[in-house]
C-alpha positions in Angstrom: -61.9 50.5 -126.9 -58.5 50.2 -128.5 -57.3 47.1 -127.6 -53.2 45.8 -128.3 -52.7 41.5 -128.5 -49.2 40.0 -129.5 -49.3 37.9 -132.4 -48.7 34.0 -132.3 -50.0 34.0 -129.1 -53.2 33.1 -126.9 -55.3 35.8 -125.7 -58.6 36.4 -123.9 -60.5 39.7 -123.7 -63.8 40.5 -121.9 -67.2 41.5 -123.1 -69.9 43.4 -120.7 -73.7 42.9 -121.0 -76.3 44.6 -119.4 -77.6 41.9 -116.5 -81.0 41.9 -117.9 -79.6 39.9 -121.2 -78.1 36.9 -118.9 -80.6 34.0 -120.7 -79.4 35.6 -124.0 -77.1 34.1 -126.5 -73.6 35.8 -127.0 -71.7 36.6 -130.1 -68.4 37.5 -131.5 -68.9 39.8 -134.5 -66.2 41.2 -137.2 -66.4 44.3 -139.4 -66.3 48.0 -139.6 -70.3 48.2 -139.7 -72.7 46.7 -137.1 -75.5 45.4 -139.7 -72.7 44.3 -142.2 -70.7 42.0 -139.6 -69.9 38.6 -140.0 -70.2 36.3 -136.7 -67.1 34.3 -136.2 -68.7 32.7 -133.1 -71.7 31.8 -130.9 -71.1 31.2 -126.7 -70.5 27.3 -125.7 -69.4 26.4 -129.4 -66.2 25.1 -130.9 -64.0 27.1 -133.3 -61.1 29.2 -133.8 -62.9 32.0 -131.1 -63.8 30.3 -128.2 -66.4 32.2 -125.9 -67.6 32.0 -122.1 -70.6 33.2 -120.5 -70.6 34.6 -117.0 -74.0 35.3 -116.0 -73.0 36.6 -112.4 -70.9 38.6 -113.6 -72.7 40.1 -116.9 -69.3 38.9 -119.1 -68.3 37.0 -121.4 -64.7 36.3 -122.5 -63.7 35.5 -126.3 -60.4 33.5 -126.1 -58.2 32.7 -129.1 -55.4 30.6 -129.5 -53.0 32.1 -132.3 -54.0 35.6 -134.1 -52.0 37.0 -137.1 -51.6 40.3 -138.2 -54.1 39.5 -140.7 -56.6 39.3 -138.0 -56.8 43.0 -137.0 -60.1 45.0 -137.1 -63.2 46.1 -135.9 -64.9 43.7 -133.3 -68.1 43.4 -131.7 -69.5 42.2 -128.7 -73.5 41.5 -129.5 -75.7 39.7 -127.2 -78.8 38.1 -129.2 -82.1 40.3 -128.5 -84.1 38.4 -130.8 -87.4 39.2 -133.0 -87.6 40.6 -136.4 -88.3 44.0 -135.1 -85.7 44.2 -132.5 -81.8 45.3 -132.6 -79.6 42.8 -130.9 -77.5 44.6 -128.6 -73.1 45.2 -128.8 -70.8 47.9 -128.6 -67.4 47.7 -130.8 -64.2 47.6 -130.0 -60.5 47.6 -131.9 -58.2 44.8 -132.0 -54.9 45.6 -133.5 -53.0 42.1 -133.3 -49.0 43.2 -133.2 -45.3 41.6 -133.0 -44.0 43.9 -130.5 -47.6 45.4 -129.3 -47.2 49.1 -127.7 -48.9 48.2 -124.8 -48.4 44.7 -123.1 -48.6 42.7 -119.7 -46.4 40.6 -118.5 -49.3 38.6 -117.2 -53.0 38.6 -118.5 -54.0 36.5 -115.2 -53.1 37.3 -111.6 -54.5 35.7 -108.3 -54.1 36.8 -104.9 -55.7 35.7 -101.6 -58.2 38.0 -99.7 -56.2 40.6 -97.5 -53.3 39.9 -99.6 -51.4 41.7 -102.3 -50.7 41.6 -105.8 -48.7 43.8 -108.6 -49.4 44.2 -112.2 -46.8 45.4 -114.5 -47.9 47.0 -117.4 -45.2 47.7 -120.8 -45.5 50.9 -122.9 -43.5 51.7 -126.0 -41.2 54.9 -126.4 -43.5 56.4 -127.9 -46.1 56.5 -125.1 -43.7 57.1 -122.6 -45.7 60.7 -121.8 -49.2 59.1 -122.1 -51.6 58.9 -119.7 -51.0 55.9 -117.5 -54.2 54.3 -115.6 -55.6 51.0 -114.0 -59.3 50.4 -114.9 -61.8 48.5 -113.7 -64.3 46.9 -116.5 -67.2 46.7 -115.1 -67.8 50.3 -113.5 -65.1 52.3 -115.6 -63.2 53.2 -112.4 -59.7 54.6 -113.0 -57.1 55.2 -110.9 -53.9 57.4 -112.6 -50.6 57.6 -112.4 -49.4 60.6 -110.6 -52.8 61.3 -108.7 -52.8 61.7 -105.5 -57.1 63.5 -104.8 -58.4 61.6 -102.0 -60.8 60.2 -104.8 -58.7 57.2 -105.4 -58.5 54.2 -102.9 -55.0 54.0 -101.2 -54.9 50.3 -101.2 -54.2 50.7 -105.1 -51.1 52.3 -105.6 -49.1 53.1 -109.1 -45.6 53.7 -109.7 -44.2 54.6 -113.2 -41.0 53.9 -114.4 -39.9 56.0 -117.2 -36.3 54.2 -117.3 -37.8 50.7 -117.9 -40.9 52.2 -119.5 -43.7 50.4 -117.6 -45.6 51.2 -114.8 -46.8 49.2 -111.9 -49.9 48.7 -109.9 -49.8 47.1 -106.1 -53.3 46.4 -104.9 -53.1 45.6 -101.2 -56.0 44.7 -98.5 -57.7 42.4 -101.1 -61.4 41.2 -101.0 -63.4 39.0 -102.5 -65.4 41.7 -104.5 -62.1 43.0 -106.3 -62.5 39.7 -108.6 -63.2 40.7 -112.2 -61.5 42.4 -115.0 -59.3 45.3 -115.4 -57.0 47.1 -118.1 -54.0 49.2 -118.1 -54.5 52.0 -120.1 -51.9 54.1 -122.1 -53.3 57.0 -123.5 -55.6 55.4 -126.5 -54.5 51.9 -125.7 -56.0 49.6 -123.4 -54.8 45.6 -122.3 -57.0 43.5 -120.4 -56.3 41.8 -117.1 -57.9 39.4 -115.1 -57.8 39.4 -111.0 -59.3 36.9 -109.0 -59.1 36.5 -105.1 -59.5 33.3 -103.4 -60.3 32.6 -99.8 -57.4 33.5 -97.1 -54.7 30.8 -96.3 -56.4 29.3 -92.9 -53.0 30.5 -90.3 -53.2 28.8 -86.9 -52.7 31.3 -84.0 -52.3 31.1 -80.9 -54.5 32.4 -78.2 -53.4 33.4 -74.9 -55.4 31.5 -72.3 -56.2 32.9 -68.8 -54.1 31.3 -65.6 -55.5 28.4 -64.4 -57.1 27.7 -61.3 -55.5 26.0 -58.1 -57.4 22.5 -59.2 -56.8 23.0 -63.1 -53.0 22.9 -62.1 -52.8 20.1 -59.6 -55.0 18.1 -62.8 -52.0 19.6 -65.4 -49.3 18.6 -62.8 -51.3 15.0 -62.7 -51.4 14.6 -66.3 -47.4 16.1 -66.6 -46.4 13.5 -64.0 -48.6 10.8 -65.5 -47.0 11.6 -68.9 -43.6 11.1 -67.5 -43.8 7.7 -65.8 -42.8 4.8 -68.3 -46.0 3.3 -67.7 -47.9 5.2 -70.2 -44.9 5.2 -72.5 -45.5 1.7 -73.8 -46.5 2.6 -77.3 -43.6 4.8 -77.7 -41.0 2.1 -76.4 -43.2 -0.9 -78.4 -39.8 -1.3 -80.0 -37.5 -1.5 -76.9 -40.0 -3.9 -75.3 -40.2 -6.2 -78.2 -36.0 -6.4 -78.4 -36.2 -7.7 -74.5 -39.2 -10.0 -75.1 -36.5 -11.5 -78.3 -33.4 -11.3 -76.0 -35.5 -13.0 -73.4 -36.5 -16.0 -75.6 -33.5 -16.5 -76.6 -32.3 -16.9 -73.6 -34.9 -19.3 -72.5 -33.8 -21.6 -75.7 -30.0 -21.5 -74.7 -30.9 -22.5 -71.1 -33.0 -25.0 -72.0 -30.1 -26.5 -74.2 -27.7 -26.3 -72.0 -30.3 -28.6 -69.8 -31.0 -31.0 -71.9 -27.1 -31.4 -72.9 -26.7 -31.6 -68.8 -29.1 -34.1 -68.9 -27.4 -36.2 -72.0 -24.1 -36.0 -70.4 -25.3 -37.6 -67.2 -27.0 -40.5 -68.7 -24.1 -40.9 -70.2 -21.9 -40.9 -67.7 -24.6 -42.9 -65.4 -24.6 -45.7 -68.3 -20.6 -46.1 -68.5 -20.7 -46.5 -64.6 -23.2 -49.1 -64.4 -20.8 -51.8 -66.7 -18.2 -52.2 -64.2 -20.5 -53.3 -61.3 -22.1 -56.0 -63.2 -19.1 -57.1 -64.1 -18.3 -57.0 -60.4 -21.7 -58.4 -59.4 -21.4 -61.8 -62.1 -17.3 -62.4 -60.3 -19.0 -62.0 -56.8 -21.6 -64.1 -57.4 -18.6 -66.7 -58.9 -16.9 -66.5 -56.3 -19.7 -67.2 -53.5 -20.4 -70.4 -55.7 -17.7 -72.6 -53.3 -18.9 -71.0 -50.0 -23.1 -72.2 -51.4 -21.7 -75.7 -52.6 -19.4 -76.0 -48.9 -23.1 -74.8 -47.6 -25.3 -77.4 -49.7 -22.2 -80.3 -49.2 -22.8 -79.1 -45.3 -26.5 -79.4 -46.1 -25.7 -83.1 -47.1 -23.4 -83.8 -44.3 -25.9 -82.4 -42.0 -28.9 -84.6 -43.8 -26.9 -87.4 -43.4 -25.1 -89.8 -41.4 -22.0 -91.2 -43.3 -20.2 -94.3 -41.2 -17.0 -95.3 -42.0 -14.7 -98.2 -41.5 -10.7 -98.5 -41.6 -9.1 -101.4 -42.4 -5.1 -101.1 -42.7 -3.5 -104.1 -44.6 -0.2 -105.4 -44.4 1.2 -106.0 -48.0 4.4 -107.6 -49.1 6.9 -104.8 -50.3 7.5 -104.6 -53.4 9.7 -102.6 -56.6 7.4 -100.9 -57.4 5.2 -99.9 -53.8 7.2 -98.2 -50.8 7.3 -100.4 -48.4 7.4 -98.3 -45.4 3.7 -96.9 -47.4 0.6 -98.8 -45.8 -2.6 -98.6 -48.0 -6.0 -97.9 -46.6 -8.9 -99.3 -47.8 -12.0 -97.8 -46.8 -15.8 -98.5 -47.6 -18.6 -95.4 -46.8 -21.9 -96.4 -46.5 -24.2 -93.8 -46.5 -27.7 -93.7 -43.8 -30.5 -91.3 -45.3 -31.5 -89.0 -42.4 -35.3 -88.6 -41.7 -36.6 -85.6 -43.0 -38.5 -83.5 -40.7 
């Protein structure tokens, strides 16, 4: 394989294994000669080449952060066989690591849901404008061409090329889950790699029609319709209305109750500033029915009593100072106690 990366840039690239190596270490290898090359890197260890094993898929991926130029060459993907007797097992492959690479992606990584669609673009220098253009699947070599139209290839992949803008582009449509894996565009000699992987469908909610209901299923539905529109059952929707009443209501209650006890104040009130004026009436009467209770007791006296009386008139010379036309009366009482009963 001739393979195209950009430089300054992260890249990934696959590596296939026969299935029957899956417990066997991987390796990345550099140099022109298989028994000459130097490994740069071992599956599941830190470094500059970082590689992944994929057991169910018989891959593994070496991904790099930043290549230069510099790094161009012969590669090789080796799986470790083991034994001194024994060849480990590889194939090689070219990596030409370039600024403006002949052959590009605009995205090493697409996803698409099953029975969904997805497009690749793939970018070709001038100079491969009248190349072979193709879309390759790793893992069985399958191709399909730009340009073909033999009932070999699978209409759900389709491939348009575009001579103006100098790329071509694939639309896969009807996706399932076993189109996961890799693929490449190819121009002529030049291949890039590409990564698909499908996911499970996007659950959609649909509606199914439902047969007519029966006499009884619709008086229940015209039940529940008429339940649902009485206010009744509305409570926890108007829980907001009801507890504005319930506040207006207690208010209310307060001012009323208020507004009674100032009723209640004023009339006290009022009942206390009448009340002065009749005692002050009541202590006069009672004054004033003092003579008729003495006339009574004096009555009392006269009635307990006997009083006898004598008159005795004198005769008196007149003189300067006494009218003499004026008798004087002398008179002695002499009181007789009565019996009491």
């Amino acid at each position: 394989m001739n393979i195209r990366v950009k430089s300054g840039s992260p890249g990934i690239i696959p590596c296939l294994y026969d299935k029957k190596h899956k417990e066997n270490r991987k390796y990345w290898c550099k140099g022109t000669h298989w028994v000459s090359c130097q490994i740069l890197a071992y599956t599941n260890e830190p470094g500059e080449y970082s590689l992944t094993d994929y057991p169910e898929q018989s891959i593994f991926t070496v991904q790099w952060k930043n290549l230069k130029t510099s790094d161009s060459g012969y590669y090789w993907c080796a799986v470790e066989i083991g034994g001194s007797n024994t060849v480990d097992a590889g194939y090689c492959l070219y990596l030409k690591v370039q600024s403006a690479p002949d052959v590009s992606v605009v995205s090493s990584s697409v996803s698409g849901h099953e029975g969904g669609d997805i497009s690749v673009q793939c970018l070709y220098s001038s100079g491969y404008q009248n190349k072979v253009k193709q879309w390759c699947r790793y893992k069985d070599q399958r191709c399909y061409t730009v340009g073909r139209t033999d009932t070999s290839q699978n209409p759900s992949v389709q491939i348009r090329d575009d001579d103006e803008r100098r790329s071509f582009t694939v639309l896969m449509t009807g996706l399932r889950r076993t189109d996961s894996g890799w693929y490449y565009c190819s121009v002529g000699d030049l291949q890039v790699p590409v990564q698909l992987t499908v996911t499970e469908p996007k659950r959609a909610f649909t509606s199914i029609p439902a047969a007519p209901p029966t006499p009884s299923e619709a008086d229940i539905d015209t039940t529940q319709q008429s339940t649902n529109r009485n206010p009744t059952n509305m409570t926890t929707d108007s829980r907001p209305e009801t507890h504005k009443r319930d506040v207006i209501l207690l208010l209310c209650l307060l001012a009323m109750l208020v507004l009674l006890l100032l009723v209640t104040l004023v009339a006290i009130v009022t009942w206390r500033l009448r009340k002065k004026p009749e005692r002050g009436q009541n202590k006069e009467n009672q004054m004033t029915s003092s003579s008729p209770a003495d006339a009574a007791s004096s009555a009392s006296v006269d009635d307990n009593s006997v009083i006898y009386s004598s008159v005795i008139t004198f005769h008196k010379a007149p003189s300067s100072s006494v009218n003499p036309e004026t008798d004087v009366i002398y008179s002695s009482v002499k009181l007789t106690p009565k019996a009491v009963c």
